[in-house]
C-alpha positions in Angstrom: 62.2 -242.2 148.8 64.3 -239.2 149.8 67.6 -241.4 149.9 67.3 -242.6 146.6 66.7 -239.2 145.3 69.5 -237.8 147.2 72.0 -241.0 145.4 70.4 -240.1 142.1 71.6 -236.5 142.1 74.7 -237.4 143.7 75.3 -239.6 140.7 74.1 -237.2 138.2 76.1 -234.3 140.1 79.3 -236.9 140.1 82.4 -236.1 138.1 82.9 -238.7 135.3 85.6 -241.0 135.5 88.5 -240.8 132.7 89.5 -244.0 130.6 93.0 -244.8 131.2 95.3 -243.7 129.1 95.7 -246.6 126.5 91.8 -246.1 125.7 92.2 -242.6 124.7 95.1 -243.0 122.7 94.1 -246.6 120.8 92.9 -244.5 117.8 95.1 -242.8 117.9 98.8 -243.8 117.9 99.2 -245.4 114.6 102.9 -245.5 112.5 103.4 -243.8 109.8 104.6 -246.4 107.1 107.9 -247.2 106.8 108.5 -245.9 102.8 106.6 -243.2 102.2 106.6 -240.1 100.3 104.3 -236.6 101.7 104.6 -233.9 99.6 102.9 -230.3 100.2 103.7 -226.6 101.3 105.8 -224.7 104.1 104.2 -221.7 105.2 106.5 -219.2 107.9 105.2 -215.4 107.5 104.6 -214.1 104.1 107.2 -217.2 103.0 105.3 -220.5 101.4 107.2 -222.7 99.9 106.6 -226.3 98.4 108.0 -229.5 100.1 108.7 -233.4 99.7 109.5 -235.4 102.9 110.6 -238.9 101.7 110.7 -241.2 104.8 112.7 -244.8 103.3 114.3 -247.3 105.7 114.5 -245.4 108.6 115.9 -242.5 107.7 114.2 -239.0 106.3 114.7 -236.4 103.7 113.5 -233.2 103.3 113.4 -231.4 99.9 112.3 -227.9 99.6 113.6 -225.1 98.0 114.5 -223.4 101.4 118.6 -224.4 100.9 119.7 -223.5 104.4 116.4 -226.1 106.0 117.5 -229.2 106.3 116.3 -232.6 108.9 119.1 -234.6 111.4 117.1 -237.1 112.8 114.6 -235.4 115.1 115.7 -232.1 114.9 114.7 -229.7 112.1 117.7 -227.1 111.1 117.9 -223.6 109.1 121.0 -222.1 109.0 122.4 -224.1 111.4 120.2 -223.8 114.2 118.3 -226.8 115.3 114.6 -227.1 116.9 114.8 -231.2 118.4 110.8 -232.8 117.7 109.9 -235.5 119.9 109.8 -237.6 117.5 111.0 -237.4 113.4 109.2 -234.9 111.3 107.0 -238.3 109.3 106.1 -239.3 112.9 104.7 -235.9 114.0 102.6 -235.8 110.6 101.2 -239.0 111.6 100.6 -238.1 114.8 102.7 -240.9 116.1 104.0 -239.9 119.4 105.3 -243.5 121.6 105.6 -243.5 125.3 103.9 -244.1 128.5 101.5 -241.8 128.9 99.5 -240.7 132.4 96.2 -238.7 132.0 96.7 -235.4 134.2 93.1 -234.1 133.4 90.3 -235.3 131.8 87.1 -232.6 131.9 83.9 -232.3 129.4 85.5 -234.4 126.4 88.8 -233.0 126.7 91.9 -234.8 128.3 95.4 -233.9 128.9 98.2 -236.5 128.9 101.9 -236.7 129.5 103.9 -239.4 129.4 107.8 -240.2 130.4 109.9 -237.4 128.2 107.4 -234.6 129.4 105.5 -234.7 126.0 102.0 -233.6 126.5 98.9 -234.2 124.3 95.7 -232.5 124.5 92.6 -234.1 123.2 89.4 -233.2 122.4 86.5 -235.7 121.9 89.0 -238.5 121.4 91.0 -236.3 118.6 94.3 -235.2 118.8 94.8 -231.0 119.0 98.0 -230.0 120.2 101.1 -231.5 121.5 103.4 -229.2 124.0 107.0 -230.3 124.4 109.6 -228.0 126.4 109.2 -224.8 124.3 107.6 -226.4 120.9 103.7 -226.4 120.5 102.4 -228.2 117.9 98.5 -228.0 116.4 96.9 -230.4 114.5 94.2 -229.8 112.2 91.9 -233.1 110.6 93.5 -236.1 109.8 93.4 -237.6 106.0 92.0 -241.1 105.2 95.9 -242.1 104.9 96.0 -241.5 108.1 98.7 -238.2 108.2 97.6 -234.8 109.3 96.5 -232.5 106.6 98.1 -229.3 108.6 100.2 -229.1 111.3 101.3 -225.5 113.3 104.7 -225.4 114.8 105.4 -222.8 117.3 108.6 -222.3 118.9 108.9 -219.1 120.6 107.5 -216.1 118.9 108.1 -218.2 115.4 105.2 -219.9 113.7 105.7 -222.8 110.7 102.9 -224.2 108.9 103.1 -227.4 107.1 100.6 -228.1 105.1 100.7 -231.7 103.6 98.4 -231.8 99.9 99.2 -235.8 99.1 101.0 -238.9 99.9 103.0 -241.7 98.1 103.2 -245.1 100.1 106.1 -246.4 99.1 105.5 -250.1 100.8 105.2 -253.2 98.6 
């Protein structure tokens, strides 16, 4: 009887295994569509201004009455100087981010994964909560029924942007 309680509490004592990484991410990695229109507020220090991101054949436009902000490809640009994304700006607010990703810790419902590029994702209970990519952090606050994420924190050094997305025109059909 003493064996059997010994394997019981070794098995109870036992760290849990981690899914691989394709389980954790299956809910997770969705594309934003292919036309669509999100429209809501940019929020940097006392500034808040209102936005339209129009994603149409590939290619993305960013309206806002900030003149000098302005998107080439992944990169986002004021004045001139340019933070590079991971992925475009529609992706990130869909929480699309590609690759091939390894899990590097998994503990208590939380998991950390990176994949080729050095992109890492934290999750918690299978939800997406921050992204860290060279020196850009990104947080991610509950995702919509459409499937974008209402808010999104950028941080990039001692710089913090807030995008907060209010509605969404799917431009597919």
């Amino acid at each position: 009887m003493r064996p059997l309680a010994l394997l019981l509490l070794l098995l109870a004592c036992a760290p849990k295994l981690c899914p691989p990484p394709e389980k954790l991410l299956s809910n997770l990695l969705n594309p934003p569509p292919e036309r669509v229109t999100l429209y809501g507020y940019l929020k940097a220090g006392p500034l808040k201004t209102p936005f339209v991101l129009i994603r149409e054949d590939g290619r993305e436009l960013l309206r806002t009455a900030f003149t000098g902000l302005t998107l080439k490809g992944r990169s986002v640009c004021l004045d001139g100087a340019c933070l590079e994304l991971p992925v475009s700006p529609t992706e990130l607010l869909y929480g699309y981010l590609p690759g091939r990703y390894r899990v590097v810790s998994c503990l208590a419902g939380r998991a950390v994964l990176e994949n080729e590029k050095g992109v890492r994702l934290y999750l918690k209970d299978g939800r997406l909560e921050e992204l860290r990519w060279r020196d850009v952090r990104v947080l991610f606050s509950e995702r919509a029924p459409e499937g974008f994420f209402k808010q999104l924190t950028v941080v990039y050094k001692d710089l913090k942007l807030k995008i907060e997305v209010e509605g969404v025109r799917d431009e597919e059909a």
